[in-house]
C-alpha positions as CSV (number, residue, x, y, z in Angstrom):
1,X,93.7,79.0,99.5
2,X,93.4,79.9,103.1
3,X,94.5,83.5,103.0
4,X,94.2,86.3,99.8
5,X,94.8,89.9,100.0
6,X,93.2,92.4,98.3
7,X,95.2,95.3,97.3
8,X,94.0,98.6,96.5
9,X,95.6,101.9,94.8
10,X,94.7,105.2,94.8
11,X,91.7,106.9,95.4
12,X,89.6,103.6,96.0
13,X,89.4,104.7,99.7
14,X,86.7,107.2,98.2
15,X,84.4,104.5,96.5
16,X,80.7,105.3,97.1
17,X,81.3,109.0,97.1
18,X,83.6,109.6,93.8
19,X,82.0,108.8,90.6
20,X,79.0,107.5,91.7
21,X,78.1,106.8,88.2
22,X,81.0,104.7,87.2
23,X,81.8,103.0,90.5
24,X,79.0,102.7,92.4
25,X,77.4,104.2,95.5
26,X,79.1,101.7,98.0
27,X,81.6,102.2,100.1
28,X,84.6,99.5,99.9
29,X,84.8,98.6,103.7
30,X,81.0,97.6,103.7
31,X,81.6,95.4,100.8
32,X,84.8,93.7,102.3
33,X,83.1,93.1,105.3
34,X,79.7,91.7,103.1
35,X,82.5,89.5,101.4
36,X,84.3,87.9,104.2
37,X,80.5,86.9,105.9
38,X,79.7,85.5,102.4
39,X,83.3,83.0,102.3
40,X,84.4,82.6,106.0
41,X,86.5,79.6,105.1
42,X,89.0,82.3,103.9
43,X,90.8,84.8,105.4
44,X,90.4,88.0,103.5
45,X,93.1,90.8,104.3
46,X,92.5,94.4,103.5
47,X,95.6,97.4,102.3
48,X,95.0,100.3,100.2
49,X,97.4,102.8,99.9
50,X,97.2,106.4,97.5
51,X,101.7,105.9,97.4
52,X,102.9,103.6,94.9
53,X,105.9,103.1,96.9
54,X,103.6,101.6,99.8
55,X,101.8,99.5,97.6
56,X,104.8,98.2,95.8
57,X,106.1,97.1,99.6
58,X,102.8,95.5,100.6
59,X,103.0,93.3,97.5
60,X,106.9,92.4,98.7
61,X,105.4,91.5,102.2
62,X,102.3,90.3,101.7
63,X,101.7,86.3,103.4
64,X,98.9,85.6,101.8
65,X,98.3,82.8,99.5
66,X,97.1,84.6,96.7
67,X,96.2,88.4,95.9
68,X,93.9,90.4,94.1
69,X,95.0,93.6,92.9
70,X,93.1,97.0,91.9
71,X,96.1,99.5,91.3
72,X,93.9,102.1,90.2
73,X,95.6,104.9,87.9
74,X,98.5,103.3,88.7
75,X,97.3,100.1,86.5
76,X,98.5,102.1,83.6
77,X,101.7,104.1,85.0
78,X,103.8,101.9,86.9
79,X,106.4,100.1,85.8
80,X,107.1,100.0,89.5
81,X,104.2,97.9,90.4
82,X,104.8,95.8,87.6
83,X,108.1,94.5,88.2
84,X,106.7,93.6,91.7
85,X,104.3,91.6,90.8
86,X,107.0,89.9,88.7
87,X,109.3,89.3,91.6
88,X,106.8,87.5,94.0
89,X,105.8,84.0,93.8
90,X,102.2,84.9,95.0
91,X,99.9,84.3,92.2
92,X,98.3,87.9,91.8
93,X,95.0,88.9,89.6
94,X,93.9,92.1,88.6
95,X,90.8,93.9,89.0
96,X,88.5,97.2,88.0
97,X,85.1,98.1,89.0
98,X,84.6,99.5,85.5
99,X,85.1,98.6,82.2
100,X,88.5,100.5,81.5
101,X,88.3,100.0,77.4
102,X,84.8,101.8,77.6
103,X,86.6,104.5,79.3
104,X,89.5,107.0,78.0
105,X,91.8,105.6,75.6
106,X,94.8,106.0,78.1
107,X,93.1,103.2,80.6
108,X,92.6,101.0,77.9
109,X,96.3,100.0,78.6
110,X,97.6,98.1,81.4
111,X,101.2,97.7,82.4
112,X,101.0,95.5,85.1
113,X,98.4,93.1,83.4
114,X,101.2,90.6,81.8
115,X,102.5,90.1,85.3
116,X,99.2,88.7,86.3
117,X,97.4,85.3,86.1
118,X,94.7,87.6,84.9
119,X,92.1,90.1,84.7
120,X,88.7,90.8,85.8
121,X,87.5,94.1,84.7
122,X,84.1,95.5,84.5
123,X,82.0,93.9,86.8
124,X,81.6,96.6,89.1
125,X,82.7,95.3,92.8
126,X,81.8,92.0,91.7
127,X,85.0,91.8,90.2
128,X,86.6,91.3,93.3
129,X,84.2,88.2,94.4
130,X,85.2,86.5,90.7
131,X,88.7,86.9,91.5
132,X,88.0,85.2,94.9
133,X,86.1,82.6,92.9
134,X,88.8,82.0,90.9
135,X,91.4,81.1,93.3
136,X,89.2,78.8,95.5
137,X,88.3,76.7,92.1
């Protein structure tokens, strides 16, 4: 894998100021930077988007190799997002900072997870890094 994409939905442009106690006091931007120093063998492209509709066309477009996804609220509302997943041949795997089934019972459902490889929930940003992990294995 020479080139992954991480995705992100809405609201994760306000990590390290939203929720401190559930997603952390870091912002995302310092953390994507941190991760492309740690694995400079890859290139690591950046979208987030709060519109579905925008997020549904960067999947559609994407180049990369592979893509790791954190649709936000949107993991358990759109059928939208789902069906894109579906139609690309770009191996995709999902991701949450927090542990969704420790949350309220509506996130403990995910639409969009079947269209996945897989999921990687919980781990706080470290999710995204065991994503990475897994596609350079």
């Amino acid at each position: 894998m020479n080139r992954i994409e991480i995705i992100n939905g809405a609201n994760l442009n306000l990590l390290g100021q939203r929720e401190k106690d559930i997603y952390g006091e870091r912002d995302f931007l310092t953390f994507l930077e941190e991760l492309r120093k740690k694995y400079p063998q890859v290139q690591i492209d950046y979208f987030q988007s709060n519109v579905e509709g925008e997020l549904v066309n960067e999947l559609q477009e994407s180049k990369a190799d592979a893509i790791i996804i954190n649709a936000g609220g949107y993991t358990h509302t759109s059928v939208v997002l789902r069906d894109a997943i579906s139609s690309i041949e770009t191996p995709v795997v999902e991701v949450h900072i927090s542990n969704i089934f420790a949350r309220e019972e509506f996130r403990h459902h995910s639409l969009i997870a079947p269209a996945c490889k897989g999921s990687i929930i919980g781990f706080g940003l470290k999710s995204y890094e065991i994503a990475l992990n897994y596609f350079l294995l």
